[in-house]
C-alpha positions in Angstrom: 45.3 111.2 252.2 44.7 110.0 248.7 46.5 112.9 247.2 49.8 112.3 250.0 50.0 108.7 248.5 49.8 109.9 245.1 52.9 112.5 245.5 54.7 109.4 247.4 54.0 107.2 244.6 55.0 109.7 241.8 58.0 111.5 244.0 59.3 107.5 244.2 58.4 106.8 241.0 60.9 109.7 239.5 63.6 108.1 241.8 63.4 104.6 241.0 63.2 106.0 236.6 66.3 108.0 237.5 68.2 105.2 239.0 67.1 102.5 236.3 67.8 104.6 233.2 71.3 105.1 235.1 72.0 101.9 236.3 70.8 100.5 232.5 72.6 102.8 230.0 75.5 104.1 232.4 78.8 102.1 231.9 79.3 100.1 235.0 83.1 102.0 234.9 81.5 105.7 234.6 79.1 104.7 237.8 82.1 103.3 239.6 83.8 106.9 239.3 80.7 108.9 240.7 80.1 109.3 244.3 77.6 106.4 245.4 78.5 104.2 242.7 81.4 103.0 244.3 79.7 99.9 245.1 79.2 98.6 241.3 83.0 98.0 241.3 82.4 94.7 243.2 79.5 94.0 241.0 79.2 92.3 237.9 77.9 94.4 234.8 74.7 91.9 234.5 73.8 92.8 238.1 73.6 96.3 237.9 71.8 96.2 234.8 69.1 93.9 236.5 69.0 96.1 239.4 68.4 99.1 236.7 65.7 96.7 235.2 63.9 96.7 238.5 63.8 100.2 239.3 62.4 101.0 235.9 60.0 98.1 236.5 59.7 99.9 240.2 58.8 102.9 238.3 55.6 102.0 236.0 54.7 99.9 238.8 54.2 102.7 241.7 51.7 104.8 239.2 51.0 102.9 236.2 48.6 100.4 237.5 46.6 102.8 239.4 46.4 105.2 236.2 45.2 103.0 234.1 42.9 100.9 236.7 43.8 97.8 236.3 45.2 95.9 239.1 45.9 98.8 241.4 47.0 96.0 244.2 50.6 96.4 242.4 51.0 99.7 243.7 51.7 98.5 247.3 52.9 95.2 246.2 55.9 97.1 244.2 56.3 99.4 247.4 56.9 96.2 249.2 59.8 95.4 246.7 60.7 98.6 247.0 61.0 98.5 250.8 62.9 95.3 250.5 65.6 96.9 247.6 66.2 100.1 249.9 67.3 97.5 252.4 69.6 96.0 250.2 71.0 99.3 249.3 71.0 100.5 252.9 73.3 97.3 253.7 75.5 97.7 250.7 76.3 101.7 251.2 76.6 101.2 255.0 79.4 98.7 254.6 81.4 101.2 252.0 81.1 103.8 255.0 78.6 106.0 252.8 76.0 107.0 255.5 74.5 109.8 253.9 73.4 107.6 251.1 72.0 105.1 253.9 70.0 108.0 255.2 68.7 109.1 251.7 67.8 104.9 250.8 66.2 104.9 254.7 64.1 107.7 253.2 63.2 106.0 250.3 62.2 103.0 252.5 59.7 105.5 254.7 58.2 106.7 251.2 57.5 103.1 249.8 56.2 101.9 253.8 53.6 104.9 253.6 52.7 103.7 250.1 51.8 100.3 251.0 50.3 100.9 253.8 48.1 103.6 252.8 47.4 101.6 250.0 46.9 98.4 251.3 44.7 99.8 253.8 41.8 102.6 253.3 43.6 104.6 250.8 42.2 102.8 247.9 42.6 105.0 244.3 40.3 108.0 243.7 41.2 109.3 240.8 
């Protein structure tokens, strides 16, 4: 179980560094073009650049804390936000029709549930 929550954790990890570094060094106009950035039209430049913030934040905190053993509880607390900024992007791609990229964010979602729940419950870090 350990080792499931610890490819979880680094597989969502790589997702959320991808999506920061795009959504903080990516003109808002070049991630407007691409399929799935549609939505960043509508947005203001400041709020996609705090949402890339967060998922680079999302990033060091789904392995980070746990490496370095020191408070490991941010593992499942940052799967909690992580949970709550799938749903977010779930609401925002269903309403631009893309439901392929609401499937993909739902499985995000299932990845960060099984990380806080195994690690809020019994799957405390092993190494």
């Amino acid at each position: 179980m350990n080792l499931a929550l610890w490819i979880a954790a680094g597989l969502l990890a790589a997702v959320a560094l991808l999506g920061g570094v795009t959504k903080s060094f990516v003109p808002k106009e070049r991630l407007a073009a691409q399929h799935g950035g549609e939505w960043t039209r509508h947005a203001s430049a400041g709020f996609v650049r705090t949402l890339g913030a967060l998922e680079l934040l999302a990033a060091v905190g789904l392995v980070l804390p746990a490496i370095l053993g020191i408070a490991p509880v941010m593992v499942p607390v940052t799967a909690v936000c992580w949970v709550l900024l799938m749903v977010g992007a779930m609401i925002t791609h269903g309403r631009l029709g893309q439901h392929r990229l609401v499937m993909l964010n739902l499985a995000y979602l299932a990845l960060a549930v099984f990380i806080a729940w195994g690690r809020f419950g019994s799957g405390h870090f092993t190494g």
